[in-house]
C-alpha positions in Angstrom: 0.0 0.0 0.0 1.3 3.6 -0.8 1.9 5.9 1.6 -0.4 9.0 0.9 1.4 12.3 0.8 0.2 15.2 3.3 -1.0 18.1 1.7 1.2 21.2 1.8 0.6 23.9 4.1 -0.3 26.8 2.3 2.6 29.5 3.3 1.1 32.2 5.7 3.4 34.9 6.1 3.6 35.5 10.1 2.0 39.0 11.4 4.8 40.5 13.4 2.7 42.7 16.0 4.4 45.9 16.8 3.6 47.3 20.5 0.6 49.3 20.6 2.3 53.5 19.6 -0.9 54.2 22.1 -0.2 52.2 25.3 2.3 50.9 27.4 -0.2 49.2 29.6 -2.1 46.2 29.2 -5.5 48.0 30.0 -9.0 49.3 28.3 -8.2 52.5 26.1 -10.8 53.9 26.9 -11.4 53.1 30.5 -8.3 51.7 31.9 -10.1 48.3 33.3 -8.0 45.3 33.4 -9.9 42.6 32.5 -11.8 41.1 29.4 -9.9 43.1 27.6 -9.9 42.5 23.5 -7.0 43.8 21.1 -8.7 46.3 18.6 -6.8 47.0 15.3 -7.8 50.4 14.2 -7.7 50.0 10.7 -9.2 47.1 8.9 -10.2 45.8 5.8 -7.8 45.4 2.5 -4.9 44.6 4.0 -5.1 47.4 6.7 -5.4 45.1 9.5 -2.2 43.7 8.9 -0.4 47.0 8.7 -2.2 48.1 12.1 -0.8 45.3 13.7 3.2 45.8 12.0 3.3 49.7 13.2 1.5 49.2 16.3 -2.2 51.0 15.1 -4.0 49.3 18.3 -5.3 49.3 21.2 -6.9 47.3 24.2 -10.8 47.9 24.7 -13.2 46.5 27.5 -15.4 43.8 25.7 -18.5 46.2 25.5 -16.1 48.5 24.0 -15.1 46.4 21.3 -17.8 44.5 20.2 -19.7 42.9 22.8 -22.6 45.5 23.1 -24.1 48.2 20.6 -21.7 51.1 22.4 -18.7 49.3 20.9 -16.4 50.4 18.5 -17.6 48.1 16.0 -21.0 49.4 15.9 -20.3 53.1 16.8 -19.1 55.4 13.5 -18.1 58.4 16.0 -15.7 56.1 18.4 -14.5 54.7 15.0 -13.8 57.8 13.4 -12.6 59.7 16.9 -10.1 56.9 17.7 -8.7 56.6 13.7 -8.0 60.2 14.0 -6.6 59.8 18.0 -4.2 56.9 16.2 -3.3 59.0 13.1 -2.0 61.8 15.1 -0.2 59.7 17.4 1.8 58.0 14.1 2.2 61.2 12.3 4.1 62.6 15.5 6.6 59.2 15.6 6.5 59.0 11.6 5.0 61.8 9.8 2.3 62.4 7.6 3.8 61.3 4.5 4.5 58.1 6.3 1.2 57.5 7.5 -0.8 57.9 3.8 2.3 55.8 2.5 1.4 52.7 5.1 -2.6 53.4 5.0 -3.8 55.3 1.9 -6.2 57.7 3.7 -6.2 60.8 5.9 -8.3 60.2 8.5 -7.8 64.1 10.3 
């Protein structure tokens, strides 16, 4: 009986995750709890995820912060657009704003 081969791993290219440029503290961005805490990349969608993660475009939200209640991030365009423009700001003063249309392709000030 032949062996059977084992399929091949499609290559994934490994997401190095910078530190977060807004926090030095494991804690809630917005309301500096500790616990049931969920990692929010700020930019999503295309490809933007990944680059959040390499230059450090998170931060840590409270669950109902994130996406566990209708107040969340997820479901709130204002806290969306308010923390983009928190994070853009914050990268333009480490990087600059050339830099930060470069990496993301949008001005979000």
């Amino acid at each position: 009986m032949a062996a059977v081969p084992k399929p091949k791993k499609s290559p994934r290219r490994r997401i190095k995750v910078a530190p977060s440029i807004m926090q030095d503290r494991k804690e809630c961005y917005l309301t500096g709890a500790t616990h049931n805490l969920h990692r929010h990349e700020v930019f999503f969608g295309r490809g933007q995820r990944q680059k959040a993660l390499e230059w450090g475009c998170w931060v840590y939200l409270r669950g109902d912060w994130h996406n566990q209640s209708n107040k969340g991030v997820h479901f709130n365009k204002e806290l969306d657009d308010r923390m983009k423009q928190e994070i853009q700001k914050r990268f333009m003063e480490l990087y600059g704003f050339e830099k930060f249309v470069e990496v993301f392709g949008k001005n979000y000030v």
